[in-house]
Structure formats: structure tokens, C-alpha cells
N, C-alpha and C positions, 0 to 999 in steps of 0.2 A: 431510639426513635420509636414513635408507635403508627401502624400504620392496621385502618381497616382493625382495631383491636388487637393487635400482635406486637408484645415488644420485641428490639431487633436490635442489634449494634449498623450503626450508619458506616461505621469502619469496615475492611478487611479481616474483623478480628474476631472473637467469641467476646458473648455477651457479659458471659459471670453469672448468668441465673442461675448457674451453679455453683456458688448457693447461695446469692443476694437474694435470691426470690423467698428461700425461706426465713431470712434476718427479716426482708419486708413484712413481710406474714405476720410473724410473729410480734413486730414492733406494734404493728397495726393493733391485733388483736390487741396485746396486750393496753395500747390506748384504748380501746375500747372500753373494756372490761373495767378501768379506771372512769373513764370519763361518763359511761354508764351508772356507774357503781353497781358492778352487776356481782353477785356474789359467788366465792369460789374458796376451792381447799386449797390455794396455796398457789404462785404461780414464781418459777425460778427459768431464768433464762441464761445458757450458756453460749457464747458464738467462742468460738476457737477458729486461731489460724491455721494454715501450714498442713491441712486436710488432706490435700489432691500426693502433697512428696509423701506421705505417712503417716496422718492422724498425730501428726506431731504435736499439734496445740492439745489434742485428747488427752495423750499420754502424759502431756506438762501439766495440768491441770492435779490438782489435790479435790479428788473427789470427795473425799472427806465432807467437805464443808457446804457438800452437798445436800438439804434434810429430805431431798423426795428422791422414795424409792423405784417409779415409774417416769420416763422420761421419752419424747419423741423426736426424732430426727426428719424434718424431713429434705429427702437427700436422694430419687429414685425418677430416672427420668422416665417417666411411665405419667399413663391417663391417671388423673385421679379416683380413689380407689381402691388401687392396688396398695397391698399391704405383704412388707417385706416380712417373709418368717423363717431367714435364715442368710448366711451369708460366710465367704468362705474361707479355711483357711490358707494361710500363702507366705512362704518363705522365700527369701532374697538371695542370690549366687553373686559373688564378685569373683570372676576368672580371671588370674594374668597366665599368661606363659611367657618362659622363658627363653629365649632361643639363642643362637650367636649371629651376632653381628659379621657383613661377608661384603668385600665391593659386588656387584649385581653382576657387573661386567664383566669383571678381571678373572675371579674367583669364587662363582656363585656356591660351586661344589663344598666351599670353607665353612659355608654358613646353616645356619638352620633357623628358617621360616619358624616364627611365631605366628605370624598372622597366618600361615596355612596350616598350623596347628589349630587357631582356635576355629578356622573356617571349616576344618574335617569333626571338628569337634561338636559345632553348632548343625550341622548338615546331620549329624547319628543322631540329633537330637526330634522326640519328637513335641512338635509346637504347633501354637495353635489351639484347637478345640480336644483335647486329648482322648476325654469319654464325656460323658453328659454332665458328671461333677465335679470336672477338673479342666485346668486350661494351662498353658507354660509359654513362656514368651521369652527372646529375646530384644533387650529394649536400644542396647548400645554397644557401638564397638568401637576402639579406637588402637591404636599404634604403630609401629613404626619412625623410623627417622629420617629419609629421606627415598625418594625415588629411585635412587643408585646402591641402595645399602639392603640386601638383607634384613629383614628385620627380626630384632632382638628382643623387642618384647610385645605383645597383645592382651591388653583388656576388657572384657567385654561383660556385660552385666545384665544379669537373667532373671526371671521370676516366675515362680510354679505355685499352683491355686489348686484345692477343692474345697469339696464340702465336706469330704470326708479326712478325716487327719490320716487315718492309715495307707489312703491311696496319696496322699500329698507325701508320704516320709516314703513310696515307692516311688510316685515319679521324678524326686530328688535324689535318689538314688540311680534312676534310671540315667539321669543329666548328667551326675557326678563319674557314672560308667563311661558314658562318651567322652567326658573331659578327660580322662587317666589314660584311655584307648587312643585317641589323637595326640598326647602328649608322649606315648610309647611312639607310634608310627613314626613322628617326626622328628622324634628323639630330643624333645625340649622340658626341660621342667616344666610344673605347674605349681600354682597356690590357689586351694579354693577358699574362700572365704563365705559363708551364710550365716545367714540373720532372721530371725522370727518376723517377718515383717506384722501379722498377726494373728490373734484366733480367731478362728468362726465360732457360729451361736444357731440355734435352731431352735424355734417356739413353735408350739401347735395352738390352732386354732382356740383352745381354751386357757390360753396364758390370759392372765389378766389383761395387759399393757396391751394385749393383741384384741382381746372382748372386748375392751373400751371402747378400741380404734374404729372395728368394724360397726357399734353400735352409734357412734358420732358420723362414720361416713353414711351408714344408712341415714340416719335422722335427717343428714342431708343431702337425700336424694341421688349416692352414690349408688351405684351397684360395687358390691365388694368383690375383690381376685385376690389370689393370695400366688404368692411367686419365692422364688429362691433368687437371690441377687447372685451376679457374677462378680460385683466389687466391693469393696470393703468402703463403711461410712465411721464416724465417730461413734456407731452404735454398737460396733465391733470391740472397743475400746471401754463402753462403761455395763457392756455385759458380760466383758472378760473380768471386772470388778463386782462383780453382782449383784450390779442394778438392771432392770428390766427396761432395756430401750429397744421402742419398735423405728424401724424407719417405715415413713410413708412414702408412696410418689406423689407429688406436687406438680405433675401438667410441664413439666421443661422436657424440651424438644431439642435434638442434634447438638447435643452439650458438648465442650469439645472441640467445637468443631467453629466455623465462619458463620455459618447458619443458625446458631443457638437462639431460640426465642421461646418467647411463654406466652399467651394471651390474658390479657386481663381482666379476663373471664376468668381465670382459672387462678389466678393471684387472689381474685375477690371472692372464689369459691374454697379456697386455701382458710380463709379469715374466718368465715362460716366454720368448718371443720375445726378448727383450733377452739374456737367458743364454746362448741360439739363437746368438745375431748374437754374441756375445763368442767361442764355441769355433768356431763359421763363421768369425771372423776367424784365429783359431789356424793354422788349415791351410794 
């Protein structure tokens, strides 16, 4: 729905502007620019799925058959303006423990708690906001087999971010210490299991892909900020290949969330920018 200039979901639910607003953007411009005949170096458009579980449609994708070496995302719930010049890196923890199975009632003393293994485990852990370039979370936890039974086994699934790689390979290490330490106390095995989920990238202001950016948002009456992202976008994914993609913000608010909306102000100041960045690319 739009109300007063604000699109909105009428439901209980999130709206998707993240990131339908930038498919919008871009379809638009790109009609534009056809129906114009307005002239340009080249214009290639990628949407991939599967973004928000792990830039999985990135990854699928054969860059290859890509011919531009400068590409933009935009993908940053922030005013417009803002221009992403870095973003972090983050690897995946999948924890199970192992424990023995015990009646609760009968014979609790038999058994050994998994799930209070991995709860002594997740509690040493430090999560949340870590230091200013790093962040660690626990996202999920599940196990056991019934309410009367000791439980036998617990898995629970974690994630650690910076921007820096040498403090992301310490505070995974720091995780992995808690997780050995809780599994001694309660005396249960463990398996950890980790995953690249992916790399960071960090541009200075005179990257080209970056020059561009800020010279098209000027043209259009942005005022330019330059930020470090806390999440990873598809940008992460074709500048791990090396090509130079900046992510922009695009004016989308409480993403996420029930309340996710954009104005259409800001959808039709998006389209402007895009045009920006096509004749910035010309020069």
C-alpha cells in the first residue's frame, strides 16, 4: 500500500524492499535509458536469489560472462547517499554435542545433559557487539527428545563477523574455546563444524567504482557519507572475484522487520542516481 508517499505491506509482514526496491530502480532506469535513447558504456543487469540465507544466487552465478568490470548494488538500509566502503568478514559454527540419554525422573544422575552443555557453552561466549569491528551471534538452537529424557544430543548454530580477518580467526577461536570447555565440564562430546560464510572488501574513497558513485550522488543533489557495513551484500561475492562493486543505500527503512517501507521519493530519487552512475561511467 502507499500511504502519504510511503510504501508499506497492508499485512503483519515485511515488505521485501529489501531488495525489490532496487530490481524497481533499476528496471525503471534501465527503461528509461532505452525509451530515451539516451547514451551509455554498456549496461548489464544481475538480480540473484537466495541473498538474505548466503549470497547463494552470487556464488551460483559464473561471473565470467560478465564484460563490466565496475558494478553496483544497491542493498544498504540507510538515507541516500551513503556509500558502502567496506564490509565484513564472517564465518559459520554448526555445534552438536553429544551427551547420554537418562529417564529425568528415575535416573537423572545416568545421563548427561547436551543441552546444558551447549547452554554453559553459548553463556562463555562473548556475543553481540564484540569491539567496534566485529560482532558474533547465536542464531539457533535445538534438541533433545522429550521432557522426561535427558537429553542426548544439542545443536545450535553460530556466526562471527569483522572487518578485520585476523580478529574474526581470534573470535572464532575464542567460540571454539567455550565450546571444548563446556563439553569437558559436562562431560559430552562435541563436533564443530565451520564454514566461510564469506570475505570482506574495503575501498577508499578514490577507488574508482567509489569516485563514480559519489560523483553521481552529488550531481544529484545527495550530500555524500561513507560507512562500513555490519552485513554482507552480493558485493561481497563479486569483489571476492575481482570486480569492483560498491553497494549504495537506497532510502529502505526497518528492513526485517513488520514495518519495512521506502518512500517514493526515494524509489524515484534512486532512478535519478542510476542515470548519474551510467553518464559518470561514460567519462
Amino acid at each position: 500500500m502507499v500511504e502519504d508517499g510511503v510504501v508499506a505491506n497492508a499485512a503483519a509482514t515485511i515488505l521485501g524492499a529489501d531488495d525489490k526496491a532496487a530490481v524497481a530502480v533499476m528496471l525503471e532506469a534501465t527503461r528509461r535509458v532505452l525509451a530515451e535513447r539516451r547514451p551509455h558504456a554498456g549496461i548489464e543487469l544481475l538480480f540473484t536469489p537466495k541473498e538474505e540465507v548466503g549470497l547463494i544466487g552470487a556464488y551460483a552465478f559464473d561471473h565470467t560472462r560478465l564484460r563490466a568490470r565496475v558494478g553496483y548494488v544497491y542493498d544498504q538500509a540507510a538515507p541516500i547517499g551513503t556509500v558502502v566502503l567496506g564490509a565484513p568478514f564472517s564465518q559459520s559454527l554448526e555445534v552438536t554435542f553429544h551427551g547420554r540419554a537418562a529417564h529425568s525422573g528415575m535416573h537423572p544422575e545416568e545421563g548427561r545433559s547436551a543441552i546444558a552443555a551447549a547452554a554453559r557453552a553459548i553463556a562463555e561466549m562473548r556475543l553481540g557487539r564484540v569491539d567496534e569491528l566485529s560482532t558474533a551471534n547465536v542464531g539457533t538452537i535445538t534438541g533433545g527428545t522429550a521432557t522426561n529424557i535427558v537429553p542426548e544430543w544439542c545443536t545450535f548454530l553460530a556466526e562471527a563477523r569483522s572487518h578485520d580477518e585476523r580478529r574474526l580467526a581470534e573470535l572464532v577461536q575464542e567460540m571454539q574455546d567455550a565450546i571444548t570447555f563446556a563439553a569437558g565440564v559436562a562431560e559430552c562430546d562435541v563436533e564443530t563444524t565451520m564454514r566461510k560464510s564469506y570475505r570482506g572488501y574495503r575501498f577508499t574513497k578514490s577507488t574508482r567504482a567509489v569516485a563514480l558513485a559519489a560523483s553521481a550522488l552529488t550531481r544529484c543533489g545527495h550530500e555524500v557519507t561513507y560507512e562500513l557495513s555490519g552485513g554482507a551484500a552480493d558485493a561481497n561475492v563479486f569483489n571476492e572475484r575481482g570486480l569492483e562493486c560498491v553497494n549504495l543505500a537506497n532510502g529502505m527503512a526497518q528492513i526485517h522487520t513488520p514495518g519495512e517501507h521506502i518512500s517514493v521519493t526515494d524509489l524515484e530519487a534512486m532512478v535519478d542516481v542510476t542515470l548519474a552512475l551510467l553518464e559518470e561511467a561514460r567519462s
